[in-house]
C-alpha positions as CSV (number, residue, x, y, z in Angstrom):
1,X,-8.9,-2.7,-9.7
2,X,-8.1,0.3,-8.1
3,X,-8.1,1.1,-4.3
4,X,-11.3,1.9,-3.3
5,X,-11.6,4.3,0.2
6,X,-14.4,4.1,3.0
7,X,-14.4,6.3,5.3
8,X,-16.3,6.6,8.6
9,X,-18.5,9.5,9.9
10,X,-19.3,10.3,13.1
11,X,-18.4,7.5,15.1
12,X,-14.7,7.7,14.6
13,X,-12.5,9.4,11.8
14,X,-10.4,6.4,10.1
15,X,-10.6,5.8,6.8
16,X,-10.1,1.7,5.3
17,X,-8.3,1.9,1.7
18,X,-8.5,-1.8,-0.5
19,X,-6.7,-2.9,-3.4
20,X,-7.7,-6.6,-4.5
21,X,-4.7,-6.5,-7.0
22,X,-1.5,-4.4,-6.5
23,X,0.6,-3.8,-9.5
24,X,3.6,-1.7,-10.0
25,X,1.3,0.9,-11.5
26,X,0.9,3.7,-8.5
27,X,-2.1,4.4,-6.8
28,X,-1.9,8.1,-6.3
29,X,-3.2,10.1,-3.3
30,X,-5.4,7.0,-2.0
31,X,-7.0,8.9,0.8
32,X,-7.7,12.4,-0.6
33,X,-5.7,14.2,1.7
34,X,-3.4,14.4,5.1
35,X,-3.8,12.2,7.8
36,X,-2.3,9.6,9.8
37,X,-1.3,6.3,8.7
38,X,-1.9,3.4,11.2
39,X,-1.4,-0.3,9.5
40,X,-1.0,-1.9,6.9
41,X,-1.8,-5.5,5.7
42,X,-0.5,-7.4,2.9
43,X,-2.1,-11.0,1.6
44,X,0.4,-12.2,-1.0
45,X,-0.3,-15.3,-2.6
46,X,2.6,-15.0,-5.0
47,X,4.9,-17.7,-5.3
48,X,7.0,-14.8,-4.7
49,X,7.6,-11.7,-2.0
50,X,6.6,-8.8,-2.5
51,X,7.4,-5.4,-1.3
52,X,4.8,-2.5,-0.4
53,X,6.1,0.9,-1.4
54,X,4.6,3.8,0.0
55,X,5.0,7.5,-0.7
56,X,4.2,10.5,1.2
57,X,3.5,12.2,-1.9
58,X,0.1,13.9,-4.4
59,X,1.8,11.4,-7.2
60,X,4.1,9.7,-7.6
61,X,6.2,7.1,-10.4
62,X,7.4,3.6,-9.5
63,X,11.0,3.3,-9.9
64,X,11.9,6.7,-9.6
65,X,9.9,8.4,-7.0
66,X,11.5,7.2,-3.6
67,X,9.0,5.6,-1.1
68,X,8.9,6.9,2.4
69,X,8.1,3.5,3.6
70,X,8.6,0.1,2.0
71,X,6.1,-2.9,3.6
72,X,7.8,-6.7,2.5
73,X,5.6,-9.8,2.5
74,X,7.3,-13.4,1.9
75,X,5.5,-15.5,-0.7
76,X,2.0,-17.2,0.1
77,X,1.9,-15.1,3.2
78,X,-0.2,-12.4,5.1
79,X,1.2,-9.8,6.9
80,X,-0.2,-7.2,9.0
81,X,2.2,-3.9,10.2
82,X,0.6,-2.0,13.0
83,X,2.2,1.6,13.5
84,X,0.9,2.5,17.0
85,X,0.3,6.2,17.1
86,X,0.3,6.5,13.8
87,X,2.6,8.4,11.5
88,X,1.4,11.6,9.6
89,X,1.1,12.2,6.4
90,X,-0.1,14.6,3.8
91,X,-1.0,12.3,1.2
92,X,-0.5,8.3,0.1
93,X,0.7,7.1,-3.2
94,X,1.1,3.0,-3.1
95,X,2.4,0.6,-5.5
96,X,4.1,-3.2,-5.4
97,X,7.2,-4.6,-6.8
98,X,8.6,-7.5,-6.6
99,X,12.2,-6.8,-5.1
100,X,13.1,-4.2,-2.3
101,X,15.4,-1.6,-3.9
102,X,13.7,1.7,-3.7
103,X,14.5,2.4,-7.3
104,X,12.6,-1.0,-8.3
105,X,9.6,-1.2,-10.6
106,X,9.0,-5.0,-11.0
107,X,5.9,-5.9,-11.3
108,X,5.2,-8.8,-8.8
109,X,4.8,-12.0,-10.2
110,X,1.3,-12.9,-10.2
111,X,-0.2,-15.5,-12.6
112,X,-3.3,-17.6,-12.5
113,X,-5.5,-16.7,-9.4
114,X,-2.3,-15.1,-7.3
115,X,-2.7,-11.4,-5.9
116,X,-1.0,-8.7,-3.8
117,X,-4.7,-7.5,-2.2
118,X,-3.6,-4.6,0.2
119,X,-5.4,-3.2,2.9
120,X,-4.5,0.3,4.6
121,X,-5.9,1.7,7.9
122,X,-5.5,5.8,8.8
123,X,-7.2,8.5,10.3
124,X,-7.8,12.4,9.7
């Protein structure tokens, strides 16, 4: 599944991005375009971490493209990061690994009904 984006007219001007299943496999440019990134929460229930890496980057390739920001999760754990003001960006690629190193592309261990579902707050 792949991240699917709402966004909100009118009222206010964020935008809600959901993954039910992060892989290592990169989610490019999740939002469409610039903006300003304010949270970030992470359900894992892996029997393992996980680590949320995020480019500021149109595309981008797990294990080689460097992530801006890297969002870790213990196992069976939900996590929520709040960045209060927000941080800008110009566009989001997102994908999980399994261990920290910027240059990993691990897959996370999920098996049976485990998942890395990722949910991403920002504003235009």
């Amino acid at each position: 599944m792949a991240f699917v984006t709402t966004k909100f007219d009118g009222a206010v001007s964020h935008k809600i991005s959901y993954h039910s299943n992060m892989t290592n496999t990169v989610t490019k440019n999740i939002t469409g375009g610039a903006g300003l990134l304010h949270s970030v929460k992470i359900a894992n229930t892996n029997d393992a971490a996980v680590y949320i890496k995020i480019a500021n980057a149109h595309t981008a390739t797990s294990g080689s493209t460097a992530p801006d920001w890297i969002f870790s999760c213990p196992a069976s754990s939900t996590y929520f990061f709040e960045i209060p003001g927000g941080v800008a960006f110009d566009a989001l690629s997102c994908w999980a690994t399994e261990n920290a190193t910027p240059a990993d592309n691990t897959a996370p261990s999920a098996s049976g009904n485990e998942a890395v579902a990722v949910t991403i707050v920002t504003s235009f």
